[in-house]
Structures are given as C-alpha cells and as structure tokens.
N, C-alpha and C positions, 0 to 999 in steps of 0.2 A: 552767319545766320541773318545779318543785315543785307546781305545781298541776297538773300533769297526772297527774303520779305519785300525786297524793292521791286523785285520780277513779278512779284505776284499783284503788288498793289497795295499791299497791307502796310506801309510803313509806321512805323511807331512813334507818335508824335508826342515829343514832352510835356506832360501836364502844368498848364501853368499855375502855380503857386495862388492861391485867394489871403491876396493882404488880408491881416486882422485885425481887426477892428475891436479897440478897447472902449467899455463903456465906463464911463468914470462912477464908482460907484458913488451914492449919495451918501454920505458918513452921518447915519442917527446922534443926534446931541446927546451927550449921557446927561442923565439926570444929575443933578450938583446936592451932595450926600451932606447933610449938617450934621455932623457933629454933637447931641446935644451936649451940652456941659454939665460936671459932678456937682451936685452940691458941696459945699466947703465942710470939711469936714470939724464936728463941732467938738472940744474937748470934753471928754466922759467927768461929767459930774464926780465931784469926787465925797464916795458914801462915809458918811456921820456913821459914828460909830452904833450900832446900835447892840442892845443888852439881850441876849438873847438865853433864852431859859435852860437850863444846863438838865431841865426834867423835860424837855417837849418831847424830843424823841420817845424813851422808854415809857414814859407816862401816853405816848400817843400809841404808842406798840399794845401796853399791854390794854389799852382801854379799848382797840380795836380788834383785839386777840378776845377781850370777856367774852361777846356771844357766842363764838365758837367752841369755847369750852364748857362754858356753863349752859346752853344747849341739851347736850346730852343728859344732864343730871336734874334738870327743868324737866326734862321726857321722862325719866326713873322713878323721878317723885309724883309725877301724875298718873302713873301708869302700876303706883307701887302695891295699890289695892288689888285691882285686877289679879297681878301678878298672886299675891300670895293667898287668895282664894282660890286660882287655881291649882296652885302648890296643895292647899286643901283637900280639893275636891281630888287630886290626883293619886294622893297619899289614903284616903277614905276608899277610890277603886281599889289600890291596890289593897289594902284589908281586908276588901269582899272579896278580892282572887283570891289570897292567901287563907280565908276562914272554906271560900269553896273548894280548894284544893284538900284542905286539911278535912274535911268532910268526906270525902274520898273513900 
C-alpha cells in the first residue's frame, strides 16, 4: 500500500509529536484555621440541702384542679332560678293539656 502511494505522490508523512508544555500551577495559600479554645471546665457547685415541702405538689394539684371543678356548680347555682321556673311553667302547660284533653 506504501508503494502505491509513492507512485502516486501521496506519501504519508509522520506527524510530529507538539512537546507539552506544563504550566505550573499557582498553589492558593489555605487560610490557617484557629482553633478557638474550650473554656475550662468549672466544677458544678455543689446544692445545699434544701427543705422542700412534702405538700407542694398535691396541695398545687388540687388548687389548680378548684376552677375546673367548681366551675360547673358556680353555673347550676346561677342558673338555678331560671331552671326551676321553667320546670314550673312547663309542669302548669302540661295541666292545661291534660284539663283540655279531659274536657273532650
């Protein structure tokens, strides 16, 4: 195939190589990281005994538990009038159905 190409004119000439060319890169300085340092650590105080109420809890329980139960019977006793006049009045229709009925 090489002899043909010489006949003809074409020869095939070996490409020459392009040296490469290294560029040195510029190395960025890394920032220098500090560190900061712990506080020392201070020993926990040590807690005085103190006297603590053997009634705080249930004495806070039930004192914050009153409104909500006494509440409801706060409402019964304001409302207790109302209530049984209408039980009245309701008890008085029903003796005009029963006297109109019986009139029949």
């Amino acid at each position: 195939a090489e002899a043909a190409a010489k006949k003809k004119g074409k020869a095939k000439k070996p490409k020459a190589e392009k040296p490469k060319v290294e560029k040195p890169k510029a190395e960025k300085p890394k920032p220098a990281l500090s560190v900061p340092s712990l506080p020392a650590k201070r020993p926990a105080p040590s807690k005085a005994p103190v006297d603590a109420d053997a009634n705080a809890g249930p004495v806070g329980v039930a004192l914050g538990a009153a409104p909500l139960v006494a509440a409801p019977f706060v409402a019964l006793a304001a409302t207790r009038g109302t209530l049984q006049r209408t039980q009245a009045r309701r008890a008085q229709i029903q003796k005009e159905i029963d006297d109109f009925e019986a009139a029949r």
